[in-house]
N, C-alpha and C positions, 0 to 999 in steps of 0.2 A: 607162702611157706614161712612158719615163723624164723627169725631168727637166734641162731647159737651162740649164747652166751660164753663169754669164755670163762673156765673153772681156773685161770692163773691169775696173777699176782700183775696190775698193770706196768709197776715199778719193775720190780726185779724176775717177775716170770713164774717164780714159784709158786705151789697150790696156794691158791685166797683161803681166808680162814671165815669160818662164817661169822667169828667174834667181830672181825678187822672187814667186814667184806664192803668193797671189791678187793682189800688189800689183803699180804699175808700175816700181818702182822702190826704192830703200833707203828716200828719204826719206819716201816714204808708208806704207811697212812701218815704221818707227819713229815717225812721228806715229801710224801707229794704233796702238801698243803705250806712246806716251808718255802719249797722251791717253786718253782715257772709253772706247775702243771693245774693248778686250780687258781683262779683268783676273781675276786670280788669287782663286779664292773662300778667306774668313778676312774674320777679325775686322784692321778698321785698325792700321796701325801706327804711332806716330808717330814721328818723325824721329829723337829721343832713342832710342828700344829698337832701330832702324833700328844707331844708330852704337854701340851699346854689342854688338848681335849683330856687328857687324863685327870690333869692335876684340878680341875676347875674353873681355870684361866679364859675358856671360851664361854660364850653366850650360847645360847639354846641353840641358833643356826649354825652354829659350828666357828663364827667372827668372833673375831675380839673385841 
């Protein structure tokens, strides 16, 4: 038996939008991407390696 999809909102419950889907909207597509609910697997990064990857300060492997 296939499985049923759910037509709400996984954050706040409300109908999903098919613009935003699974979500109902941006805001709740980006709280769950801000917060606990999706996240990228690796080792933590802290804030410092964060702005030194930005700014150019790292080598290609990610060291300094």
């Amino acid at each position: 038996m296939p499985e049923k999809r759910s037509s709400k909102c996984p954050v706040c419950r409300k109908p999903k939008s098919s613009e935003f889907a699974p979500f109902c909207s941006a805001g709740c597509k980006d709280r769950e991407w801000l917060g606990e609910g999706y996240k990228v697997p690796g080792p933590p990064v802290s804030p410092d390696q964060l702005a030194d990857h930005f700014s150019g300060d790292a080598g290609r492997d990610g060291e300094s």
